[in-house]
C-alpha positions, 0 to 999 in steps of 0.5 A: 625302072627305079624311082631315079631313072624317072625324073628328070632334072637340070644338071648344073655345073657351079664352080667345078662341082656339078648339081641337078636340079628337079622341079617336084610339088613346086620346090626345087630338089637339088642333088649332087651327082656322085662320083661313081667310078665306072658307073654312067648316068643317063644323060637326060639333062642339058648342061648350063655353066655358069660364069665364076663371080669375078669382077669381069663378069658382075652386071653392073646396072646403070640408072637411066636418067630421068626425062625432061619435062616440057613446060607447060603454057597456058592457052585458051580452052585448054589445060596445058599446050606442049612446045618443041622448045622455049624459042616457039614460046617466047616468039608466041607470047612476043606476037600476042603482046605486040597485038595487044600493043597495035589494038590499043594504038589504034584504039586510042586514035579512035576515041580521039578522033570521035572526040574531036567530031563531036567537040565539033558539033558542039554548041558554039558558046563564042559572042557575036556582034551584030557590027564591026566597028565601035558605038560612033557619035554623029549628028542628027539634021537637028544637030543634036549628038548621037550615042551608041548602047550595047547590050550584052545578053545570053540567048538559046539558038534554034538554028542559023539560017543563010536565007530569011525564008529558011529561018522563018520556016522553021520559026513557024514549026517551033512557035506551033510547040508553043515556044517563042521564037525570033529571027534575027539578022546578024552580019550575014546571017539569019538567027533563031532565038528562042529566050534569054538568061542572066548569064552563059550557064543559066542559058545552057540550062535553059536551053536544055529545058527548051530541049524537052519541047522537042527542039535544036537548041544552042547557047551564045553570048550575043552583043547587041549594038545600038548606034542610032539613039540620040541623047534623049534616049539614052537614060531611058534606054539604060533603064528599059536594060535594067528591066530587061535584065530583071524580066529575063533573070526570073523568067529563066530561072523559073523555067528551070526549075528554080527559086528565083530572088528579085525586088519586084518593087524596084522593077515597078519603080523603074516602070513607073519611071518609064511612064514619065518620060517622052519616049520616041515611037522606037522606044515606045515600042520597046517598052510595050514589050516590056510591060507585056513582059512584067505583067506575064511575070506578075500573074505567073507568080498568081498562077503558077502556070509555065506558060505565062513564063515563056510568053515574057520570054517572047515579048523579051526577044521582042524588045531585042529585036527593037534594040537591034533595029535601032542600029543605024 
């Protein structure tokens, strides 16, 4: 057996011209068949035609459109967040914006209604009156003309009571902590006074330092009518007014905190006046306590002691519960 009867091959047949094809050392050896007449060749190899290059028969290879990309949407805890389509997205995002909006209505409703309750429990700051109706002249039996008074005075509330017996309970408890206190009846209720100041704001200050001694405290501006002085008695009550006002003003101011300005030579000036007049026993009493008040104040300015300080401020109370008591 020859060398050729052993390969084997592929018979190809291209373009009318007929070629086999031999795998040998991984190179491809191509030989043509001769056209021997008569001469027949072993038909070991298998027959593939190929189509003619024509038009008809080129493979044109068509580019696949690229893919759409999903949006991405940014959530919480994770990367990215895949969606069928922008309809689901726009409904998430409408939903999401909606709560935001609901929460902060209601959150706002909340805040105002916790406004208004405590505004509520704030300190009333309104004036009160201890009568309706305006300062009257009447007689005495002695035919003599009398006059009203008012006085106008800021003082620190330690609770309004609706029987004498509650206030005076607490008045107790108060008065134990070594803070002054008074009750007062004014229309139908009954008052805790606790000090007295120049004005409204000094008298929220001083109602805070009360605070530290561990009591409720309230500021007011409080009108307090005299009706049954007679004629003599009114320029000496208008003077025990100034007193009053001076006693009150530096005794406060102090108890805050701060330097007080007054004239302690016009406060002896008009004490020394008071000794000269005839007093009636009310105003008598009256004065007692604003002596007792002006000398608390004299040795606080020695000592420097807090105490002496709230003790004027009780003899000043004192002396408006007698102004009130004169209301007749």
């Amino acid at each position: 057996m020859d060398k050729s009867e052993k390969r084997k091959g592929v018979k190809i047949k291209i373009n009318g011209e007929e070629k086999i094809f031999y795998g040998e050392n991984k190179r491809e050896v191509v030989e043509e068949i001769p056209e021997a007449a008569g001469e027949e060749q072993p038909d070991d190899s298998f027959e593939w035609i190929l189509p003619e290059d024509s038009p008809e028969n080129k493979i044109v290879l068509v580019p696949t459109p690229p893919k759409k990309k999903m949006p991405k949407l940014i959530g919480f805890g994770t990367s990215s967040v895949k969606r069928p389509n922008n309809r689901s997205v726009k409904t998430f995002m409408i939903a999401v914006f909606c709560a935001i909006l609901f929460g902060s209505v209601l959150g706002l409703i909340a805040v105002n209604t916790i406004t208004k309750e405590k505004a509520a429990d704030a300190p009333v700051e309104t004036a009160i009156t201890t009568t309706a109706t305006p300062p009257v002249e009447k007689k005495n039996d002695g035919g003599a003309k009398e006059k009203g008074a008012e006085l106008k005075t800021f003082l620190v509330q330690g609770g309004m009571f609706s029987s004498e017996d509650a206030a005076k309970k607490i008045q107790g408890r108060i008065m134990e902590k070594q803070v002054p206190a008074e009750v007062f009846k004014l229309e139908d209720s009954y008052y805790l006074f606790l000090g007295s100041a120049e004005n409204l704001i000094s008298s929220k200050e001083l109602a805070l330092f009360l605070k530290s001694y561990d009591v409720d405290v309230f500021w007011k501006e409080i009108d307090l009518k005299a009706t049954g002085i007679s004629t003599e008695e009114e320029k000496p009550l208008e003077t025990m007014k100034g007193i009053y006002s001076s006693l009150s003003e530096f005794s406060a101011t102090e108890l805050r905190g701060k330097e007080a300005t007054w004239n302690p030579e016009t406060l002896k000036k008009d004490m020394d006046k008071l000794k000269a007049e005839k007093l009636s026993s009310d105003l008598s009493q009256m004065n007692t306590h604003l002596t007792a008040a002006a000398k608390l104040v004299n040795d606080y300015e020695v000592s420097k002691k807090e105490e002496q300080l709230l003790k004027a401020q009780g003899e000043l109370l004192k002396f408006l519960k007698g102004f009130q008591s004169m209301d007749s």
